[in-house]
KEBADO-840162 format. One line per 3 residues: number of its first residue (from 1); their letters; for each residue x, y, z of C-alpha. Coordinates in nm, 4 decimals. Layout:
<rs>
NUM	A	X/Y/Z | ...
</rs>
This chain:
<rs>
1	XXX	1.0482/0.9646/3.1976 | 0.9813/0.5875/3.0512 | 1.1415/0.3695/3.2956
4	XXX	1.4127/0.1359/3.1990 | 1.2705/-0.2218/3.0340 | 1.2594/-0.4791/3.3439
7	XXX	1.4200/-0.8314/3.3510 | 1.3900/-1.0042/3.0653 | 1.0998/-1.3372/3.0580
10	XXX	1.0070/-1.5837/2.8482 | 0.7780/-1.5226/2.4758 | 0.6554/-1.7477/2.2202
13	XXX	0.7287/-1.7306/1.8554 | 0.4698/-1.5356/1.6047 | 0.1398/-1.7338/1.4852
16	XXX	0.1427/-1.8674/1.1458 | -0.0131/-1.6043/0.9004 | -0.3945/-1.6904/0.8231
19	XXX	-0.3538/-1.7189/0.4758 | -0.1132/-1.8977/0.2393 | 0.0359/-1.7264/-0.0470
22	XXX	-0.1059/-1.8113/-0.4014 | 0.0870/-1.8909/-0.6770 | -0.0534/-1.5830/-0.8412
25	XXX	0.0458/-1.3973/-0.4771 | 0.3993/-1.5986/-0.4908 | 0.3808/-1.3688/-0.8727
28	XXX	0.2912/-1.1215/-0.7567 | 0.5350/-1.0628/-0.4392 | 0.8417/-1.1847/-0.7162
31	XXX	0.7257/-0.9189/-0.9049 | 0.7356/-0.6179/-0.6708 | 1.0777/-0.7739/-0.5417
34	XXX	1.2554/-0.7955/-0.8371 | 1.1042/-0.4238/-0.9554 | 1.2017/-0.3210/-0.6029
37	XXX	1.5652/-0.4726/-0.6696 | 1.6212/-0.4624/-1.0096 | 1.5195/-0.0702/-1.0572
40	XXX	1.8378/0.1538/-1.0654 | 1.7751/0.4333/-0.8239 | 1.6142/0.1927/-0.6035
43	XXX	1.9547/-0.0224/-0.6224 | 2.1409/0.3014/-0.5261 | 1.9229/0.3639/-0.2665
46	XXX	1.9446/0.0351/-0.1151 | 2.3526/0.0451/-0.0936 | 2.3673/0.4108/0.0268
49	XXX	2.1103/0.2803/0.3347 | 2.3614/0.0032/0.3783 | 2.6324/0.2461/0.3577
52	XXX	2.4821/0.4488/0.6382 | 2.3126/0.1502/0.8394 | 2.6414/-0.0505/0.8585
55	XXX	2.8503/0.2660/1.0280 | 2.9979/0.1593/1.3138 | 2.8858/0.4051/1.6632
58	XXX	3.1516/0.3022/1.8870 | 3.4329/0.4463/1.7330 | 3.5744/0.7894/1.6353
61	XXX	3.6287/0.6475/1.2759 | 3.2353/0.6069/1.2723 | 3.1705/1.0061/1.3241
64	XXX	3.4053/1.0822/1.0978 | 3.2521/0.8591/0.8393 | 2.9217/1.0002/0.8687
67	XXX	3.0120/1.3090/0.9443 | 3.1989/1.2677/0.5263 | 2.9055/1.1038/0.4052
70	XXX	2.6965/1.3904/0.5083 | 2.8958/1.6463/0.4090 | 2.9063/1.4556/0.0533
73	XXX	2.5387/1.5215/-0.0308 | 2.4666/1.9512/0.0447 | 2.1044/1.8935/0.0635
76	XXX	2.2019/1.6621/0.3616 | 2.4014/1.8686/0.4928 | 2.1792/2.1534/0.5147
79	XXX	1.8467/1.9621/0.6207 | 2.1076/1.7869/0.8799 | 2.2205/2.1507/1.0052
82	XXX	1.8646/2.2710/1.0200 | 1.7478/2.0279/1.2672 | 2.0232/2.0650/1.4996
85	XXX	1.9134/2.4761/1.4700 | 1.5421/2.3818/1.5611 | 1.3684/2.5016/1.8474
88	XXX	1.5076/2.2184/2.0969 | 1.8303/2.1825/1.9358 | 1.9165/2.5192/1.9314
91	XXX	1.7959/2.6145/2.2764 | 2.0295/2.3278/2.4113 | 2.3556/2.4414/2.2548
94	XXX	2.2777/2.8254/2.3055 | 2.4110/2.9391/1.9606 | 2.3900/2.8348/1.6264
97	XXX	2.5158/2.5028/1.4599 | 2.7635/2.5809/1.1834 | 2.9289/2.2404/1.1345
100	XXX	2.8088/1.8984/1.0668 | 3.0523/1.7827/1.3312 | 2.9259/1.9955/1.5661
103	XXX	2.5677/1.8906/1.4653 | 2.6648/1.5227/1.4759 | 2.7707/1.6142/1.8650
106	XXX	2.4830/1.7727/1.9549 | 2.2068/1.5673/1.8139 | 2.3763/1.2396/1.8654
109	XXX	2.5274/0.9910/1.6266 | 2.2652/0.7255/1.6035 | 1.9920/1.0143/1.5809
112	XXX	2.2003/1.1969/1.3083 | 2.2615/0.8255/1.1208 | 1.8377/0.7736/1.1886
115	XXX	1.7704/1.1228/0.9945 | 2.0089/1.0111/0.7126 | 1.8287/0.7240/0.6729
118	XXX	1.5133/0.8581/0.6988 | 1.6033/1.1584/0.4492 | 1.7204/0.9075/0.1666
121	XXX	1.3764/0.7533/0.1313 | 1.1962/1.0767/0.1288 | 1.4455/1.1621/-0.1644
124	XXX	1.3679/0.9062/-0.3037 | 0.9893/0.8180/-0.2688 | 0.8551/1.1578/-0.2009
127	XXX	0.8404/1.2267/-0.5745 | 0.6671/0.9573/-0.6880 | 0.3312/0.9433/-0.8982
130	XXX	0.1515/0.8904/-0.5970 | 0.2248/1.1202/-0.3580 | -0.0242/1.1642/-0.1590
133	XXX	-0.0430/0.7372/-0.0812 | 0.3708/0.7423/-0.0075 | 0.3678/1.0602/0.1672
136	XXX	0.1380/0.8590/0.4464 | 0.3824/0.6020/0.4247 | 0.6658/0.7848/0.4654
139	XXX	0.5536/0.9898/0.7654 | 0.4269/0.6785/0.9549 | 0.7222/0.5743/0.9017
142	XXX	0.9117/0.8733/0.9804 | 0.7025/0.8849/1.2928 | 0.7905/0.5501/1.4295
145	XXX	1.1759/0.5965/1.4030 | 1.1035/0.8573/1.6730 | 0.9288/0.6474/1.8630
148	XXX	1.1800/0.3677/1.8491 | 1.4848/0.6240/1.9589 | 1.2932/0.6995/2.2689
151	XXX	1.2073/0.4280/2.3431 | 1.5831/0.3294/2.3071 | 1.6737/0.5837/2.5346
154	XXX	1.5643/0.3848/2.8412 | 1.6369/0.0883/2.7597 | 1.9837/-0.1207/2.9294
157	XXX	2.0129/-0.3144/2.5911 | 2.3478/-0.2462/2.4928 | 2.2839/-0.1160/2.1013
160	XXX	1.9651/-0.0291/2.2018 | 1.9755/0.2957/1.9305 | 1.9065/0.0765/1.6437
163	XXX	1.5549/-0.0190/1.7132 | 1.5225/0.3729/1.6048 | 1.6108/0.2152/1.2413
166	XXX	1.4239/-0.0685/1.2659 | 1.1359/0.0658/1.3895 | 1.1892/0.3350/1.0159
169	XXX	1.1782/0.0182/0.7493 | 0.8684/-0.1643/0.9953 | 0.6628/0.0727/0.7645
172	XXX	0.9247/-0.0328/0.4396 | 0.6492/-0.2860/0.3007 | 0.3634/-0.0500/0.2866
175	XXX	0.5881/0.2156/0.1766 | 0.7356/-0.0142/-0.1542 | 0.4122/-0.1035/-0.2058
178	XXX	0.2641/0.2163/-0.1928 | 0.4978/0.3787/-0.4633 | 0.5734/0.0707/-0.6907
181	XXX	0.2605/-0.1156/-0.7015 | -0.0225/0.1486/-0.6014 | -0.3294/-0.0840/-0.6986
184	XXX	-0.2022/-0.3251/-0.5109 | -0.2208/-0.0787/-0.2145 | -0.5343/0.0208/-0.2978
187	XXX	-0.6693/-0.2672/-0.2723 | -0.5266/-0.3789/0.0811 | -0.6861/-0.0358/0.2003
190	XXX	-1.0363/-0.1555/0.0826 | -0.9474/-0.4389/0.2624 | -0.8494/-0.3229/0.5484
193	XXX	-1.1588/-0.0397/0.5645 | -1.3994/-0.3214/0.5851 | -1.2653/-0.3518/0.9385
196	XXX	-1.2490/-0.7632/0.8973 | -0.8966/-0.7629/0.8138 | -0.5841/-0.6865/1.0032
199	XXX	-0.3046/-0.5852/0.7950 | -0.0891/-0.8617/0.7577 | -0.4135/-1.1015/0.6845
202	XXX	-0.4972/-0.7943/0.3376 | -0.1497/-0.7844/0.2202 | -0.1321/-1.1940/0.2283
205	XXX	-0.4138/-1.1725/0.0224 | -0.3055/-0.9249/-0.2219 | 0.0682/-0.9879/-0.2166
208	XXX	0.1091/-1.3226/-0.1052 | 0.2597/-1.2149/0.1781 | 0.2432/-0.9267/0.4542
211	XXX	0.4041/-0.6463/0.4723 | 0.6508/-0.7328/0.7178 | 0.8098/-1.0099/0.5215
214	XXX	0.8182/-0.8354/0.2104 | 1.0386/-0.5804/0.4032 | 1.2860/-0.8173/0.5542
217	XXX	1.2955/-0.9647/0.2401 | 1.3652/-0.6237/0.0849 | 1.6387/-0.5835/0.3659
220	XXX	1.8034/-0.9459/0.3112 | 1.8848/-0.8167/-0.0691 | 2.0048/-0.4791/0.0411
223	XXX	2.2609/-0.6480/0.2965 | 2.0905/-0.5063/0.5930 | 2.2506/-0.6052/0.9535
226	XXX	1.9906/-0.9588/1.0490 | 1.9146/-0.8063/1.4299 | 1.7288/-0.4826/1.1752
229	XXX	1.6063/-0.7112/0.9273 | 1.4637/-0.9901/1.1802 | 1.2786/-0.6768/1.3822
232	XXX	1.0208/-0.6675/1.0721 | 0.8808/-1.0040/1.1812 | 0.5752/-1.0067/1.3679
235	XXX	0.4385/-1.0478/1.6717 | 0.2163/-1.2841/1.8406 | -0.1129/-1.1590/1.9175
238	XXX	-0.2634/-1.0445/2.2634 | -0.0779/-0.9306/2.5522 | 0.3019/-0.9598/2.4881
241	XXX	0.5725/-1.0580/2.7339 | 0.9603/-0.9121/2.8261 | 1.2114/-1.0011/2.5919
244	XXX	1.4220/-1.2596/2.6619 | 1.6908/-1.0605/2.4453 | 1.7325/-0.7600/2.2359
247	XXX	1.6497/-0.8680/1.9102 | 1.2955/-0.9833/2.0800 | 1.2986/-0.6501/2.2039
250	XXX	1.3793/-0.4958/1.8610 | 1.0768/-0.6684/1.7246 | 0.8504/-0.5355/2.0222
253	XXX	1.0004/-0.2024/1.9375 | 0.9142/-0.1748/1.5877 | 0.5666/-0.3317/1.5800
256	XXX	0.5153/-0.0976/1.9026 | 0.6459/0.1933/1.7176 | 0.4724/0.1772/1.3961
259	XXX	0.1379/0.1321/1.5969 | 0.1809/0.4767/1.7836 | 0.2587/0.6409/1.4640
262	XXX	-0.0402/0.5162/1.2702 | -0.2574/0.6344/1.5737 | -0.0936/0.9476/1.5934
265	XXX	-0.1144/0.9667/1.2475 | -0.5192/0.9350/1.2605 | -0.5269/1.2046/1.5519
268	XXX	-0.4227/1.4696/1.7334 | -0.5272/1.3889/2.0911 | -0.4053/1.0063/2.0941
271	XXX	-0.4290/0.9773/2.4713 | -0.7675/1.0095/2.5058 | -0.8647/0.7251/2.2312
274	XXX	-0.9780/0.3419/2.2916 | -0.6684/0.2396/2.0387 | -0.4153/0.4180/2.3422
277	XXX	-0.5405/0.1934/2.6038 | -0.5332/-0.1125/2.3486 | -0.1361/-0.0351/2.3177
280	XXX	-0.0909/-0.0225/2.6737 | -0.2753/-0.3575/2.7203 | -0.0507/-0.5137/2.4126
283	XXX	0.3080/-0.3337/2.4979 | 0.2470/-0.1945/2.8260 | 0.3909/-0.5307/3.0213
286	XXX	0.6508/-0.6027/2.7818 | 0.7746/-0.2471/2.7604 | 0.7240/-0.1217/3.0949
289	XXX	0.4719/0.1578/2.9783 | 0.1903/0.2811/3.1635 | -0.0345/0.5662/3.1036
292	XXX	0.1928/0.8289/3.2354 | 0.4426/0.7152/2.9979 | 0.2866/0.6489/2.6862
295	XXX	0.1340/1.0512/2.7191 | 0.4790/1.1304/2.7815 | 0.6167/0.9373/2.4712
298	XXX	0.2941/1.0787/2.2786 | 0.3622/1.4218/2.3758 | 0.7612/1.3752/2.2882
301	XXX	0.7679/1.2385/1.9655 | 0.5088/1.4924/1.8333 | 0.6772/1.7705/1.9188
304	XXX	1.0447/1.5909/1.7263 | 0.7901/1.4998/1.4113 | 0.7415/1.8451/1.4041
307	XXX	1.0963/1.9545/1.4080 | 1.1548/1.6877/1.1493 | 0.9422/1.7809/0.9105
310	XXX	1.0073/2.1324/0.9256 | 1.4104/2.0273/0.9007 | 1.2907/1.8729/0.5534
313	XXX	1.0424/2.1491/0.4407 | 0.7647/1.9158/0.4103 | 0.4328/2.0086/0.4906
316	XXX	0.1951/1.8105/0.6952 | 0.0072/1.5352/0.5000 | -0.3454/1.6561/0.3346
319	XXX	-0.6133/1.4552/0.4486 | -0.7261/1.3667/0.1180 | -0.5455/1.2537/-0.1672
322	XXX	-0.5381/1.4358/-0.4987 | -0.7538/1.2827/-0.8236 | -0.4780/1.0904/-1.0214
325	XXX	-0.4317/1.1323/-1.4083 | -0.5004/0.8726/-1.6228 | -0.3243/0.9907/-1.9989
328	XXX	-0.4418/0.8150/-2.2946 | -0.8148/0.8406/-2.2721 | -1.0719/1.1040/-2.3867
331	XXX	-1.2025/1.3036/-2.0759 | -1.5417/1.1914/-2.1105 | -1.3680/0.8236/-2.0402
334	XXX	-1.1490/1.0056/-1.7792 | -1.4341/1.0486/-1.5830 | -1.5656/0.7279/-1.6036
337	XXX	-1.2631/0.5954/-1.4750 | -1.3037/0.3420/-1.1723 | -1.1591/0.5382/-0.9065
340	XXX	-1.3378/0.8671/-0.8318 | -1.4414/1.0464/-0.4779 | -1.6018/0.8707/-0.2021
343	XXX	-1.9745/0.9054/-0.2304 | -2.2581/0.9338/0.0195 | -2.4554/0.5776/0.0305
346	XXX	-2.8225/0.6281/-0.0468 | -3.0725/0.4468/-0.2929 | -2.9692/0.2540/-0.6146
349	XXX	-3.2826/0.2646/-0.8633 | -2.9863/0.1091/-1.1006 | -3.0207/-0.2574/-0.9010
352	XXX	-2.7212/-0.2303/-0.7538 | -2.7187/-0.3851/-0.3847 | -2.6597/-0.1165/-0.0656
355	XXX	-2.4111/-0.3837/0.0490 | -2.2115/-0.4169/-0.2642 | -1.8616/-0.3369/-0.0939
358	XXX	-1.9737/-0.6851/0.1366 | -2.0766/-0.8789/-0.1695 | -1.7478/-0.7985/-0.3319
361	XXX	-1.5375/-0.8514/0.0157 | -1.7017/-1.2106/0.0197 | -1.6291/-1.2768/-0.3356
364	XXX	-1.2807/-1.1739/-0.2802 | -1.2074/-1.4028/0.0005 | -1.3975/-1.6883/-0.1481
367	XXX	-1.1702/-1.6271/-0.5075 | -0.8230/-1.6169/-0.2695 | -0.9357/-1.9344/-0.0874
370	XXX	-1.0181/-2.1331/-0.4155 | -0.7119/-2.0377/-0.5802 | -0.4858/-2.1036/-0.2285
373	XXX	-0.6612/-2.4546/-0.2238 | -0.4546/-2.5399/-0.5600 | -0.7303/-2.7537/-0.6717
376	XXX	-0.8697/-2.4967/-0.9192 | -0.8946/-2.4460/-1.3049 | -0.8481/-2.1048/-1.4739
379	XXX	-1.2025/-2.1837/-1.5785 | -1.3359/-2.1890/-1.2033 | -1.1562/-1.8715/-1.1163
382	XXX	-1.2721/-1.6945/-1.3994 | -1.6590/-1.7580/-1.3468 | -1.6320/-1.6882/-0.9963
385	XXX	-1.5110/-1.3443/-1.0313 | -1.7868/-1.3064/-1.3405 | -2.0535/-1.4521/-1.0569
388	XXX	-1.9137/-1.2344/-0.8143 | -1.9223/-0.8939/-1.0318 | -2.2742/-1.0242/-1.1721
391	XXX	-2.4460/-1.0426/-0.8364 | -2.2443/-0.8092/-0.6483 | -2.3249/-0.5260/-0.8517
394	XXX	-2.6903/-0.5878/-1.0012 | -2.5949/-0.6066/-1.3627 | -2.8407/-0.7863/-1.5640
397	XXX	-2.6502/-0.9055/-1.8071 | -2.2120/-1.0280/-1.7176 | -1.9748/-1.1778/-1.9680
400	XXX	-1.5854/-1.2309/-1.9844 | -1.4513/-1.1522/-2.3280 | -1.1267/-1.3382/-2.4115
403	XXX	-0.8845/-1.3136/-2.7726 | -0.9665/-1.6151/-3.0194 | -0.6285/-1.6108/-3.1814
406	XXX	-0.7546/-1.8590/-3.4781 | -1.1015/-1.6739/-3.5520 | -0.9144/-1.3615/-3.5521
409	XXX	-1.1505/-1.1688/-3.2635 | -1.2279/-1.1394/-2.9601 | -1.5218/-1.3015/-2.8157
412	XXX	-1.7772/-1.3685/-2.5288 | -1.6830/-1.7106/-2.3326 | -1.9232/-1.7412/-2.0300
415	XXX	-2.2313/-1.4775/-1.9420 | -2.4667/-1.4468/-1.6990 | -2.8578/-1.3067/-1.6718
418	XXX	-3.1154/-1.2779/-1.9665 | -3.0637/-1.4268/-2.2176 | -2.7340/-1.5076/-2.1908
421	XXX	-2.6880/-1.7583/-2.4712 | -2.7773/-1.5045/-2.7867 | -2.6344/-1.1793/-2.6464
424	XXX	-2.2946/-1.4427/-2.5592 | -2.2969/-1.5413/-2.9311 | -2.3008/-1.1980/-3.0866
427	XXX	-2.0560/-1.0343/-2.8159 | -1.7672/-1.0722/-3.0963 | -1.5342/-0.8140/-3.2345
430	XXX	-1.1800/-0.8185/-3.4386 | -0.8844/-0.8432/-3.2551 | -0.7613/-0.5143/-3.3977
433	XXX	-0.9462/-0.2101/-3.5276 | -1.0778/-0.2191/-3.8997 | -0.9690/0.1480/-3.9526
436	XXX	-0.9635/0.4947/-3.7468 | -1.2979/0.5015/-3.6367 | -1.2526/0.1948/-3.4748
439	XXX	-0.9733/0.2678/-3.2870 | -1.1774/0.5184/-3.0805 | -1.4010/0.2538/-3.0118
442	XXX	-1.4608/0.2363/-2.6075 | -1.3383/-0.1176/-2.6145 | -0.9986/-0.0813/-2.7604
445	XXX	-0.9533/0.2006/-2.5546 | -1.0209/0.0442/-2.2730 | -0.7562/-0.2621/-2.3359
448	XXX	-0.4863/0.0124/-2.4819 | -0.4782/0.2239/-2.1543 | -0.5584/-0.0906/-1.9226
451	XXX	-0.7976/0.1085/-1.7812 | -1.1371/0.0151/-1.5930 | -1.4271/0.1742/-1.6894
454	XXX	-1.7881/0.2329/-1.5150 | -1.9862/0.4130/-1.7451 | -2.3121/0.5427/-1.5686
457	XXX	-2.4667/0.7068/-1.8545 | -2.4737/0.5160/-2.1718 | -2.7177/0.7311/-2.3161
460	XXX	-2.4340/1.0353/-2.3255 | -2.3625/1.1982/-2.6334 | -2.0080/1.1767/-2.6069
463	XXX	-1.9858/0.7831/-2.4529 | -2.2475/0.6798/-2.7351 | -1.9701/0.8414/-2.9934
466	XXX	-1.7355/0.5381/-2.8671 | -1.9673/0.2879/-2.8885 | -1.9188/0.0432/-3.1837
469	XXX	-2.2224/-0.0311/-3.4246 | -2.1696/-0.3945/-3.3043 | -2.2719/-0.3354/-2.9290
472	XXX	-2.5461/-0.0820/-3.0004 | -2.7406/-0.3649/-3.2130 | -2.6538/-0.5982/-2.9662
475	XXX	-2.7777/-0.4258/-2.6348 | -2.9663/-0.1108/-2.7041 | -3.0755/-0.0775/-2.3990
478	XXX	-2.7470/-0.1191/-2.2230 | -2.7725/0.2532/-1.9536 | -2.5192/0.1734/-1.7463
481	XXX	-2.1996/-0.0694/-1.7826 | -1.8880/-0.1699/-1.6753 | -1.5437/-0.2915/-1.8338
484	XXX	-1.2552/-0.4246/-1.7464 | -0.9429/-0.4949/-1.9212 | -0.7625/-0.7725/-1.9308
487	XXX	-0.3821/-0.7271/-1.9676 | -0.0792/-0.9299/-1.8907 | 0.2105/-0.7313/-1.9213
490	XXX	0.1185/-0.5468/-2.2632 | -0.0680/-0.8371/-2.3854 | -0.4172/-0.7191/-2.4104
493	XXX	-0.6305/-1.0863/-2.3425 | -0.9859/-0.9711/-2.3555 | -1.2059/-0.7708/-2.0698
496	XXX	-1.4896/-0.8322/-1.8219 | -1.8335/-0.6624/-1.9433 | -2.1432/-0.6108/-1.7683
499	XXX	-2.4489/-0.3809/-1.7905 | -2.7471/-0.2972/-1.6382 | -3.1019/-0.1015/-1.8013
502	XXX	-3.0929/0.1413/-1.5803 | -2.8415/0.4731/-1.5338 | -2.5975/0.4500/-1.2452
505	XXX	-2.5742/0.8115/-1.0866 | -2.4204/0.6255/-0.7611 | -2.0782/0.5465/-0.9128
508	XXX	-1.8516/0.3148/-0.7302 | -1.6903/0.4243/-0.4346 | -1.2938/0.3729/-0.3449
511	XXX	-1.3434/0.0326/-0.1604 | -1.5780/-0.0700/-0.4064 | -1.3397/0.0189/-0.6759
514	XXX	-1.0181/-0.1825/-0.4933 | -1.2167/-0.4994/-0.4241 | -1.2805/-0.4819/-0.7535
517	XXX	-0.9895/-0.4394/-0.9147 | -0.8255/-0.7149/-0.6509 | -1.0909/-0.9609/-0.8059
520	XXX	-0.9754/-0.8694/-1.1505 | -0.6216/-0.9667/-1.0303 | -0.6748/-1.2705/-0.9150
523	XXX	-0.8136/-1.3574/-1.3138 | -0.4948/-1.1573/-1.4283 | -0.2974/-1.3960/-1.1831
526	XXX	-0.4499/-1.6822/-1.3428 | -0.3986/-1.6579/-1.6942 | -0.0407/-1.5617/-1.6386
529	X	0.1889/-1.7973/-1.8185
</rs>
């Protein structure tokens, strides 16, 4: 068994996050708050978690409030009953569970209220658009409520049982993020693959701030008890103390909890991995866990993830995540699309650099830093990112293309490579198309569906069919390129363009693809009124 938590010591407060937030990050963050808070079903889930969060445990009025609430919802009802007819369930009570009240007394109240929980953001994530992104979410999440109710269970902390919940919304961030703003956590997962970046330093670049506080935050506006909500701050790094009281605890709890579940998550045998003997080093102190207990707690909480699951008839997570759709566009631009399967690395006879993913990492962090500085101009943020995609890449020629509202058409503003200064002066088309033709011209397109384009064979039928008269005059030999939109909102502001004279079989892989899209925010960021 995991021994109790020993007496309590001293622990200092969390370091300062590494990076600032941005006043495009400060946007950004008020953004996916207010969409978070200000979407209907999202409201309604928010007060039914309150509903369910805020039910008291140490009275018989409590059971008989959730026990109503479940019974209110038959889908709850039935995945409640299911559990508490699982394999260990079941065995314990010898026949089978009828009655929510009888399930409520067999599983436990504060497990029962944990499922609840747990069950109203599958209902209402699971579905979304990305499913594959959220369904990770959700079972890390999932995953570490079980590991905060054991680790409840031995603990003397009197309302110990509600690290179980906050250990569920330490995931929350990712999760929002995940389903509401899905570039945005694409691009903290290129971040974080680069291995340079711990989470909270990726999402503080992205966001404007990590993951944790964009959950509390989330939490403050749902009315969330402060001893749940404070448990989403984090943790000071290095080898952690014992709590001097139980929302310190809480904390250690949650950030413990979500760790196991993202490294049982990435494996099946988690005991036998460097990360295992990391936690113990980190929690093992603070916690009371040694190696014994952790295989113990490894061993336990897969075996209720699986009875879980199967108590919500969901299927394990795939490994890999399904191509998304992108409506709007021909196919041929469909698959073109910025975006696509993870290629092999091999040689680029296009120009582009083997270490393109560092190039664009560096130009990233050097963009972020500039614009945290608050000594920039839109100007200076705008070639940086054109520098950045120019070298990065091995494009020969690089231009940003914004709206001239007076001369009626878009038009080049800054290039780079050969020469720059006549290609510049006759990159220039009208704002909106001349007639029908022209509205299946790959540029319009492109702004219309806000979508970001690598095209790798300009010399295609199909692609040359899009091409307007304009741009095959201009560059002829253009045989690969790249575009991306511009757009605020719905306002379409102009695109990034760059090409190179040779095809581009190698595509841009998924990190590539993030970084880049998280330098095109940062533009996007900056010409927001």
């Amino acid at each position: 068994m995991i021994p109790a938590v020993g007496s309590p010591a001293s622990s200092s407060n969390t370091n300062p996050a590494p990076f600032q937030p941005t006043d495009g990050g400060r946007r950004v963050r008020a953004a996916l708050l207010q969409k978070v808070c200000g979407d209907e079903d999202m409201f309604a889930l928010g007060s039914a978690i309150a509903r369910v969060v805020q039910m008291a445990t140490s009275e018989d009025q409590g059971t008989h409030d959730l026990a109503h609430y479940v019974l209110s919802d038959v889908a709850l009802t039935q995945r409640i009953l299911r559990l508490a007819n699982t394999v260990r369930y079941r065995t314990a009570a010898g026949t089978a569970v009828t009655t929510v009240s009888r399930a409520i007394s067999l599983l436990g109240f504060d497990n029962v209220r944990t499922v609840a929980l747990a069950m109203l953001l599958v209902d209402a994530l699971a579905s979304s658009d990305h499913a594959y992104s959220v369904r990770v979410e959700l079972e890390a999440s999932l995953c570490a409520s079980l590991v905060g109710r054991e680790m409840a269970r031995h603990s003397f902390y009197q309302g110990a049982e509600e690290a179980s919940i906050g250990a569920l919304f330490k995931n929350l961030g990712a999760l929002l993020v995940a389903s509401h703003e899905h570039d945005r956590y694409r691009e903290i997962q290129a971040l974080l693959a680069t291995g340079k970046h711990t989470s909270a330093q990726a999402a503080q670049m992205i966001l404007g701030c990590s993951f944790d506080a964009l959950a509390e935050a989330v939490l403050g506006e749902w009315k969330i008890p402060g001893v749940i909500m404070h448990a989403q701050r984090p943790l000071e790094a290095g080898t952690l103390k014992l709590a001097v009281n139980r929302g310190e605890w809480m904390r250690q709890v949650a950030s413990f909890s979500l760790d196991v579940a993202r490294l049982m998550g990435k494996t099946p045998t988690p005991s036998d991995t460097p990360e295992a003997q990391a936690l113990l080093a980190r929690y093992g102190t603070a916690l009371n866990l040694g190696a014994a207990e952790l295989d113990e707690l490894f061993e336990a909480v897969a075996f209720e993830m699986t009875s879980l699951l199967q108590s919500m008839n969901l299927q394990p997570v795939p490994r890999r995540a399904p191509q998304e759709d992108k409506g709007g566009l021909p196919n041929v631009l469909l698959l073109a699309t910025l975006g696509g399967e993870e290629e092999e690395q091999g040689t680029y006879p296009s120009g582009k650099p083997k270490n393109a993913r560092d190039l664009l990492l560096a130009g990233v962090q050097d963009v972020t830093q500039m614009r945290a500085s608050g000594r920039h101009k839109v100007n200076d943020v705008v070639m940086a990112v054109l520098e950045t995609l120019y070298t990065a890449l091995g494009f020969r020629f690089a231009t940003v293309v914004l709206k001239d509202v007076r001369a009626g058409q878009y038009r080049a503003r800054a290039s780079f490579g050969l020469a720059q200064a006549r290609v510049q002066e006759g990159f220039t088309f009208p704002l909106a198309p001349a007639g029908e033709k022209s509205a299946r011209d790959l540029f319009y397109l492109a702004m219309e569906n806000d979508a970001d384009l690598m095209i790798s064979d300009a010399r295609s039928a199909k692609i040359r069919d899009l091409l307007p008269a304009w741009h095959k005059a201009l560059l002829p030999d253009a045989q690969s390129f790249i575009v991306l939109p511009l757009v605020v909102g719905k306002v379409q502001l102009g695109l990034f363009y760059a090409d190179r004279t040779e095809l581009a079989p190698e595509g841009v892989p998924p990190d590539e693809t993030a970084l880049i899209k998280a330098l095109k925010g940062q533009v996007l960021a900056a010409l927001a009124p």
